[in-house]
N, CA, C and O atoms as a GROMACS GRO file, in nm:
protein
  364
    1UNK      N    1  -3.541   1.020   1.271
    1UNK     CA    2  -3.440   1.012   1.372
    1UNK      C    3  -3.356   0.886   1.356
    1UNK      O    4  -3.235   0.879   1.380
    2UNK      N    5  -3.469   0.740   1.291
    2UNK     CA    6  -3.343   0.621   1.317
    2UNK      C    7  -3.228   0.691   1.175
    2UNK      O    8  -3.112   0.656   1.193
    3UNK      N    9  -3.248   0.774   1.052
    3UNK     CA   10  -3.132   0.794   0.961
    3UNK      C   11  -3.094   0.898   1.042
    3UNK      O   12  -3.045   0.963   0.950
    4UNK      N   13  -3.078   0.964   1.133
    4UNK     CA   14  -3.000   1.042   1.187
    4UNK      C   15  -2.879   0.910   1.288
    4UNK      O   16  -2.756   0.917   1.285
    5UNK      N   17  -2.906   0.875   1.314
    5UNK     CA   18  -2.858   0.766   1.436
    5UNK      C   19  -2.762   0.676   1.330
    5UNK      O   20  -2.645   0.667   1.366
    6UNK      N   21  -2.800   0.606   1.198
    6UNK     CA   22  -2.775   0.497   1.126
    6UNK      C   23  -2.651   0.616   1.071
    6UNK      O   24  -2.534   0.579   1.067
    7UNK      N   25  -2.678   0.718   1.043
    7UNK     CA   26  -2.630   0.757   0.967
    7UNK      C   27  -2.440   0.843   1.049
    7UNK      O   28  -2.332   0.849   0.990
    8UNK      N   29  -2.469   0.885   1.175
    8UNK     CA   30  -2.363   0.882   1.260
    8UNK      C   31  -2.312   0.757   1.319
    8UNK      O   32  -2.222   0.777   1.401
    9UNK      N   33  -2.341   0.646   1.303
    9UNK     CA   34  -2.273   0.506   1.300
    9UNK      C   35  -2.191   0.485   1.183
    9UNK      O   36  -2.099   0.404   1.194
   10UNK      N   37  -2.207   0.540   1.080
   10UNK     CA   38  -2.120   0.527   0.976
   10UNK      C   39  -2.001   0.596   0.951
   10UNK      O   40  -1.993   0.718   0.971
   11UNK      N   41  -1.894   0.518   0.901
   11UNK     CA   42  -1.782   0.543   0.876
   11UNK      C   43  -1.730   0.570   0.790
   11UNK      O   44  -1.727   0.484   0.702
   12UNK      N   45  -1.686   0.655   0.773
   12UNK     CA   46  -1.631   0.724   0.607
   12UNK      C   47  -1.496   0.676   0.580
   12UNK      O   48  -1.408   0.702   0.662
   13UNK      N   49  -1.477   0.626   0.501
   13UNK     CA   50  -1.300   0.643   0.487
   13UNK      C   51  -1.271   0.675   0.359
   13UNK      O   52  -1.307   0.641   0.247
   14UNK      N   53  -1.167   0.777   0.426
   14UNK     CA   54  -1.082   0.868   0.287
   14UNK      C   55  -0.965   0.819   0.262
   14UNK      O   56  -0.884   0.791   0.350
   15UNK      N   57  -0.942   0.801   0.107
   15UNK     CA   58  -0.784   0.808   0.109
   15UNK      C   59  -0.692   0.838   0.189
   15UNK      O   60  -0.715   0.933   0.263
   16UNK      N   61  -0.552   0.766   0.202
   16UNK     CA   62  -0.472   0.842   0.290
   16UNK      C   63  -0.382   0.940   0.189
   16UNK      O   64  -0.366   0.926   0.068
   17UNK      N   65  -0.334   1.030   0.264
   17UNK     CA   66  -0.237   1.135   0.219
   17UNK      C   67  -0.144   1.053   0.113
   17UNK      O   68  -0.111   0.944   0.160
   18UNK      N   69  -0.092   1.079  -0.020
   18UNK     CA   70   0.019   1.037  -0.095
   18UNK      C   71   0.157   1.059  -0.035
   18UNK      O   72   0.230   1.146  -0.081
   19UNK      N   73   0.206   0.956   0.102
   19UNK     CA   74   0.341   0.990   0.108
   19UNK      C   75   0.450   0.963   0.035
   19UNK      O   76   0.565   1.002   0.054
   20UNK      N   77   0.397   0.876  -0.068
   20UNK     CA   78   0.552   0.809  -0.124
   20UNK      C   79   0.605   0.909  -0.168
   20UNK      O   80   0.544   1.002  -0.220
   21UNK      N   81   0.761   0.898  -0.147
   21UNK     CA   82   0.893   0.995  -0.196
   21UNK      C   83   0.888   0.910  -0.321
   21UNK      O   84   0.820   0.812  -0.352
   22UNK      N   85   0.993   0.986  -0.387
   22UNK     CA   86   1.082   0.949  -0.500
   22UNK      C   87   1.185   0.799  -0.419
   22UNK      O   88   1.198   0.788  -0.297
   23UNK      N   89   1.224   0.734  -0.486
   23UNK     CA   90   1.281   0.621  -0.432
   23UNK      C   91   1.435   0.709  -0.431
   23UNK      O   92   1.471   0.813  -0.487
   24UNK      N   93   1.518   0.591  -0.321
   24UNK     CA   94   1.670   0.694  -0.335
   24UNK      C   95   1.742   0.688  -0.494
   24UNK      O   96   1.706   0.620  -0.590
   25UNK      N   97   1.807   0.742  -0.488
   25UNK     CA   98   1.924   0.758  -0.624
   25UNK      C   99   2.009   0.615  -0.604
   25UNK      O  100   2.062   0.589  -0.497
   26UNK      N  101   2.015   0.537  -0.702
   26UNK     CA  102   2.114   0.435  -0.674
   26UNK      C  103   2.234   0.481  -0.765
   26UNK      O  104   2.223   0.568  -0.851
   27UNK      N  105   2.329   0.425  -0.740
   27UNK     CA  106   2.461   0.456  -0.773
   27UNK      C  107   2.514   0.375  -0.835
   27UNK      O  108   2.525   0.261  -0.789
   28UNK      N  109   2.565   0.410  -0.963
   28UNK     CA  110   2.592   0.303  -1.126
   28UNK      C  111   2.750   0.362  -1.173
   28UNK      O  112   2.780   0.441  -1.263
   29UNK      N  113   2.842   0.282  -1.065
   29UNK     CA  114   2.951   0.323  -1.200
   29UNK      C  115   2.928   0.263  -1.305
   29UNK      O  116   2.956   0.339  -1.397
   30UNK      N  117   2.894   0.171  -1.340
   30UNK     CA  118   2.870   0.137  -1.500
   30UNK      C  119   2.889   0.247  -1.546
   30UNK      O  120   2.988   0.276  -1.613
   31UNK      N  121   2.793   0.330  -1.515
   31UNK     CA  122   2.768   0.483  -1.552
   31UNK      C  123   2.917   0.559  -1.639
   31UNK      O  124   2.947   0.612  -1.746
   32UNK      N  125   2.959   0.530  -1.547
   32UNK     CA  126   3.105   0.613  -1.557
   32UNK      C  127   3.226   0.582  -1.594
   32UNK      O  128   3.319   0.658  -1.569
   33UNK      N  129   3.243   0.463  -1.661
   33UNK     CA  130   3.308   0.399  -1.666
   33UNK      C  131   3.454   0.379  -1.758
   33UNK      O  132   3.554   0.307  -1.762
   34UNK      N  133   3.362   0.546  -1.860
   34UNK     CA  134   3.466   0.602  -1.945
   34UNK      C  135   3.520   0.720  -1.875
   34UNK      O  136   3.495   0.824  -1.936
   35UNK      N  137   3.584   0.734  -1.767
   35UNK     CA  138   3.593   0.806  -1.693
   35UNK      C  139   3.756   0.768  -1.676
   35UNK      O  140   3.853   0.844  -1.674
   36UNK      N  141   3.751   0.633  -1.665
   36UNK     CA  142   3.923   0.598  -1.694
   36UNK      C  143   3.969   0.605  -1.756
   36UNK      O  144   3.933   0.576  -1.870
   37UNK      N  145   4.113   0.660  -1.713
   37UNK     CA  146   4.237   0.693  -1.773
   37UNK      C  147   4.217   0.827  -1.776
   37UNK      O  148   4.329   0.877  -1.770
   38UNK      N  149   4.152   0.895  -1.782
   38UNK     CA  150   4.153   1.065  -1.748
   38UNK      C  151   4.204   1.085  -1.628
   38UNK      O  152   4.224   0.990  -1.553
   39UNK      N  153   4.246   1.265  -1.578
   39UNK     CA  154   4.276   1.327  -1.502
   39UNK      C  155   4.144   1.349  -1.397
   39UNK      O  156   4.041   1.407  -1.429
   40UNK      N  157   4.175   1.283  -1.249
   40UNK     CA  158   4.052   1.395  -1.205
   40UNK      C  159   4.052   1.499  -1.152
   40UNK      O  160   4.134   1.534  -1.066
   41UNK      N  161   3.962   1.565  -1.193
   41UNK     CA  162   3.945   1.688  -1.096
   41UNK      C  163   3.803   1.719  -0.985
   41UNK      O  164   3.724   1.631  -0.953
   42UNK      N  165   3.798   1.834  -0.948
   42UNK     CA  166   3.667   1.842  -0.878
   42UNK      C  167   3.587   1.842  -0.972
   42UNK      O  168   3.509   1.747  -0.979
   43UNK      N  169   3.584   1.943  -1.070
   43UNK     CA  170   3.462   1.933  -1.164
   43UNK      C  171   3.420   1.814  -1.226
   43UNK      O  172   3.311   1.814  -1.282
   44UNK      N  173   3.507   1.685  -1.224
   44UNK     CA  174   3.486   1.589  -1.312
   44UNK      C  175   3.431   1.515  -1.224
   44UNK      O  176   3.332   1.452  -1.262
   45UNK      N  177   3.477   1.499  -1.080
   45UNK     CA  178   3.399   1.461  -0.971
   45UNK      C  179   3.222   1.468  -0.958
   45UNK      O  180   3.132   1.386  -0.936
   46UNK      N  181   3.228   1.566  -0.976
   46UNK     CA  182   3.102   1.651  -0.964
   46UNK      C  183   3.007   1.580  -1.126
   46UNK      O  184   2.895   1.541  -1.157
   47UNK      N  185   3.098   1.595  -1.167
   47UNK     CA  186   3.019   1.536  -1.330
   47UNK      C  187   2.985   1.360  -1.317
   47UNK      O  188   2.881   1.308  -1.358
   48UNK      N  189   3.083   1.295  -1.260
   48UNK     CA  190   3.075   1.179  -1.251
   48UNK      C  191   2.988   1.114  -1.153
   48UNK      O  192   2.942   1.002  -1.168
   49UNK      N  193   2.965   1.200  -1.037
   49UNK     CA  194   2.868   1.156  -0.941
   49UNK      C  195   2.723   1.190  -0.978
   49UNK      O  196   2.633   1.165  -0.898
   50UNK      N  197   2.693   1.256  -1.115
   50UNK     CA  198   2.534   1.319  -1.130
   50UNK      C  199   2.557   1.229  -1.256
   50UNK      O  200   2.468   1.241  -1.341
   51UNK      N  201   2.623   1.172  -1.275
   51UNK     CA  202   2.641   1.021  -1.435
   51UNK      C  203   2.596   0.912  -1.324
   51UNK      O  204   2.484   0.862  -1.324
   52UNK      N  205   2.663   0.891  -1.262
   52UNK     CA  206   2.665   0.783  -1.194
   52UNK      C  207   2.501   0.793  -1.114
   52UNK      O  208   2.446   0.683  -1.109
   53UNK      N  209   2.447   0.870  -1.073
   53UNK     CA  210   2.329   0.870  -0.988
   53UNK      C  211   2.378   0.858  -0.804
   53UNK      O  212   2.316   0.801  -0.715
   54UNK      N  213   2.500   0.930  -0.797
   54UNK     CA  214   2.515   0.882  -0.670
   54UNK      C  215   2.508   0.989  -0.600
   54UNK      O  216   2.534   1.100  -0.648
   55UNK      N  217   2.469   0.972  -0.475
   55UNK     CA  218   2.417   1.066  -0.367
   55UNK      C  219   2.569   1.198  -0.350
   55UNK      O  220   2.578   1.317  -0.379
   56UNK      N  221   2.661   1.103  -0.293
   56UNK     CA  222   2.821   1.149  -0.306
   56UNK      C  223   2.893   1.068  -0.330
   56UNK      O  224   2.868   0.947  -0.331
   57UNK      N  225   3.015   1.130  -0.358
   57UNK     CA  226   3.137   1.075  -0.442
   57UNK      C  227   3.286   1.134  -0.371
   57UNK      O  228   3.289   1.225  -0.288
   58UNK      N  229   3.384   1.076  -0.412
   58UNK     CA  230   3.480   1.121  -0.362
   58UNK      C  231   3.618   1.032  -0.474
   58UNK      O  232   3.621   0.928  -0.538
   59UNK      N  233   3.714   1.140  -0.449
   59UNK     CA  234   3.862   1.069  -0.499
   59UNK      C  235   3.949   1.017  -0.458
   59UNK      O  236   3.992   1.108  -0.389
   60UNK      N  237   4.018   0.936  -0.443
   60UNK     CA  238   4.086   0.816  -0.334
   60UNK      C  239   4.219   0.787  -0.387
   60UNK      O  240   4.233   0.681  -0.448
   61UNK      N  241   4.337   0.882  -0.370
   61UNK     CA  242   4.449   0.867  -0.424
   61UNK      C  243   4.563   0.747  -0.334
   61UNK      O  244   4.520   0.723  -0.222
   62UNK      N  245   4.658   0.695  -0.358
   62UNK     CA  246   4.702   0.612  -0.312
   62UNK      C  247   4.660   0.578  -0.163
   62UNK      O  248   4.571   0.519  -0.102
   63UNK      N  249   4.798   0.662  -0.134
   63UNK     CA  250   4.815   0.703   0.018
   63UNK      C  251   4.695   0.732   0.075
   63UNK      O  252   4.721   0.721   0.194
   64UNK      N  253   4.582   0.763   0.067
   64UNK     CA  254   4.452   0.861   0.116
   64UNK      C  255   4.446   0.763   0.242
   64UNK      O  256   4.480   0.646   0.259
   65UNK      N  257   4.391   0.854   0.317
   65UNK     CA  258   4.314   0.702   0.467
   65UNK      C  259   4.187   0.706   0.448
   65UNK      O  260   4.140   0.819   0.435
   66UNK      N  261   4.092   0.589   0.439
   66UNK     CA  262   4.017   0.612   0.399
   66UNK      C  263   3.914   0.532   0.519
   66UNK      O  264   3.947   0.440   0.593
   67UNK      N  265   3.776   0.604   0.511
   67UNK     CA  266   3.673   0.475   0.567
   67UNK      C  267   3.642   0.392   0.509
   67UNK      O  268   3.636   0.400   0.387
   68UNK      N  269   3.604   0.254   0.591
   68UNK     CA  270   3.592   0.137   0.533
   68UNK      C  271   3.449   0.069   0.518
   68UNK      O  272   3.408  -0.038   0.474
   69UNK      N  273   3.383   0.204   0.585
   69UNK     CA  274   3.219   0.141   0.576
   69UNK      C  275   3.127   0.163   0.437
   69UNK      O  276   3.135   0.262   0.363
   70UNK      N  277   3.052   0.065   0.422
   70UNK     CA  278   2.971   0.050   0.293
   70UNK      C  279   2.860   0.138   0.289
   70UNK      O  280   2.775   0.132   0.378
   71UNK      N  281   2.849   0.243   0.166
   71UNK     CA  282   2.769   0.346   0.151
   71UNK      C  283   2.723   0.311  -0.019
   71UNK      O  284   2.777   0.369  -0.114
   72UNK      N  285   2.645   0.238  -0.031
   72UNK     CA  286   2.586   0.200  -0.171
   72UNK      C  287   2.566   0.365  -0.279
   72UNK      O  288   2.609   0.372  -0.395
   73UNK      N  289   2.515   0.447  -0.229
   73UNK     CA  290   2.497   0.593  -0.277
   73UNK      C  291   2.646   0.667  -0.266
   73UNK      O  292   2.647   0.788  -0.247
   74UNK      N  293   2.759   0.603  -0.276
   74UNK     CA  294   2.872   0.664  -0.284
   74UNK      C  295   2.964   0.621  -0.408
   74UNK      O  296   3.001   0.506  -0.428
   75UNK      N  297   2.992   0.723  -0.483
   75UNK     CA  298   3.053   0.700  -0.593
   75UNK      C  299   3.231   0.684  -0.517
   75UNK      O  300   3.267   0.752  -0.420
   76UNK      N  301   3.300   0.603  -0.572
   76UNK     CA  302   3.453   0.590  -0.529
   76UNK      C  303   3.545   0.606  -0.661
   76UNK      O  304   3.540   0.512  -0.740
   77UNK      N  305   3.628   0.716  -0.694
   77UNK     CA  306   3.739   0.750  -0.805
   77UNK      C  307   3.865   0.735  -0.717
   77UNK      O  308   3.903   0.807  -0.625
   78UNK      N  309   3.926   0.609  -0.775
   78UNK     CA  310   4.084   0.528  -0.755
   78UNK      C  311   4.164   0.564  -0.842
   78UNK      O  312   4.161   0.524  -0.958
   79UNK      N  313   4.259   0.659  -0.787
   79UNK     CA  314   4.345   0.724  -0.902
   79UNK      C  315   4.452   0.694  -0.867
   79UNK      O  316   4.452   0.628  -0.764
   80UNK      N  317   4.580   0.724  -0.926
   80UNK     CA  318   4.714   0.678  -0.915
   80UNK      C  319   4.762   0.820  -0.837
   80UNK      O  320   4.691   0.917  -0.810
   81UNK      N  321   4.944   0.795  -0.804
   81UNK     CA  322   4.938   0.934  -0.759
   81UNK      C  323   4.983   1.062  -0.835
   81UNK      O  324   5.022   1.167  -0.782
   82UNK      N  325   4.970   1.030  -0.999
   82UNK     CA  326   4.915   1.168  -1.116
   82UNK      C  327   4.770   1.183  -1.133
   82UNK      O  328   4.716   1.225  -1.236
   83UNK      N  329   4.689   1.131  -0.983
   83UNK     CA  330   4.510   1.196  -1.052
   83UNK      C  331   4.479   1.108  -1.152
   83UNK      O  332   4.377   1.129  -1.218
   84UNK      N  333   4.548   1.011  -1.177
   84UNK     CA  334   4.486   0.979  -1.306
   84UNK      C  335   4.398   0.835  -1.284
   84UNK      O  336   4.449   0.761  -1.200
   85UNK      N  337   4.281   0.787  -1.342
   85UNK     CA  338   4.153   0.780  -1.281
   85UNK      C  339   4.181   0.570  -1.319
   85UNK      O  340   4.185   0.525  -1.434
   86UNK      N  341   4.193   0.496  -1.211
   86UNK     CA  342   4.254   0.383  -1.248
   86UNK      C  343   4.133   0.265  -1.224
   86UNK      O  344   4.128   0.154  -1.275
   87UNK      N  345   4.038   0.329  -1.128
   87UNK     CA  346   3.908   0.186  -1.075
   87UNK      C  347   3.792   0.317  -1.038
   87UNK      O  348   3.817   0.424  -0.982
   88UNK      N  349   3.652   0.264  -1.094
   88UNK     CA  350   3.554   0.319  -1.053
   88UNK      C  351   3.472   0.228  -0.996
   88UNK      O  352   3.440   0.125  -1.056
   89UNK      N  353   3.423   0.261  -0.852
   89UNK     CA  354   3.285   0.206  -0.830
   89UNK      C  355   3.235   0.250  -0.713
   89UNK      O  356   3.280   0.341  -0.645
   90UNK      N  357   3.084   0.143  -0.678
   90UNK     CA  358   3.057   0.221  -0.588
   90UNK      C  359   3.066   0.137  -0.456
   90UNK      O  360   3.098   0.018  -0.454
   91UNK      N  361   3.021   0.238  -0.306
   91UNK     CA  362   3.040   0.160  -0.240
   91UNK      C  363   3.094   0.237  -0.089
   91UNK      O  364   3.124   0.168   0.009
   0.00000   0.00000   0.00000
């Protein structure tokens, strides 16, 4: 009976569950950087934000209005107003 008693006083401990995720995607124009002086388009958009590692991306022609808040996982394409691809980064 006392290893019945000793033995429900004891405490087991298990591993905990594996939560770690994948860490986020960081975002590298480096990446992309031959990307200037080309035309953009959506598809190149699309190509440049899965180069770059960035969550999203977008194209930013002159005139555009744009937001001004900092999104590290956001790719930014600065084009002139022929599309044509003048500053990459992120942000």
């Amino acid at each position: 009976m006392a290893a019945a008693l000793i033995a429900g006083c004891q405490s087991s401990t298990t591993a905990a569950p594996d939560t770690a995720t994948e860490p986020p995607t960081r975002c590298d124009s480096d990446a992309v950087r031959h990307l200037i002086g080309q035309i953009a388009t959506p598809e190149l958009l699309n190509q440049a934000r899965d180069q770059a590692g960035a969550s999203t991306a977008r194209i930013l022609r002159p005139d555009d209005i744009v937001t001004l808040e900092y999104n590290s996982q956001r790719l930014n394409i600065n084009t002139d107003s022929a599309m044509k691809i003048e500053r990459i980064n992120c942000g």
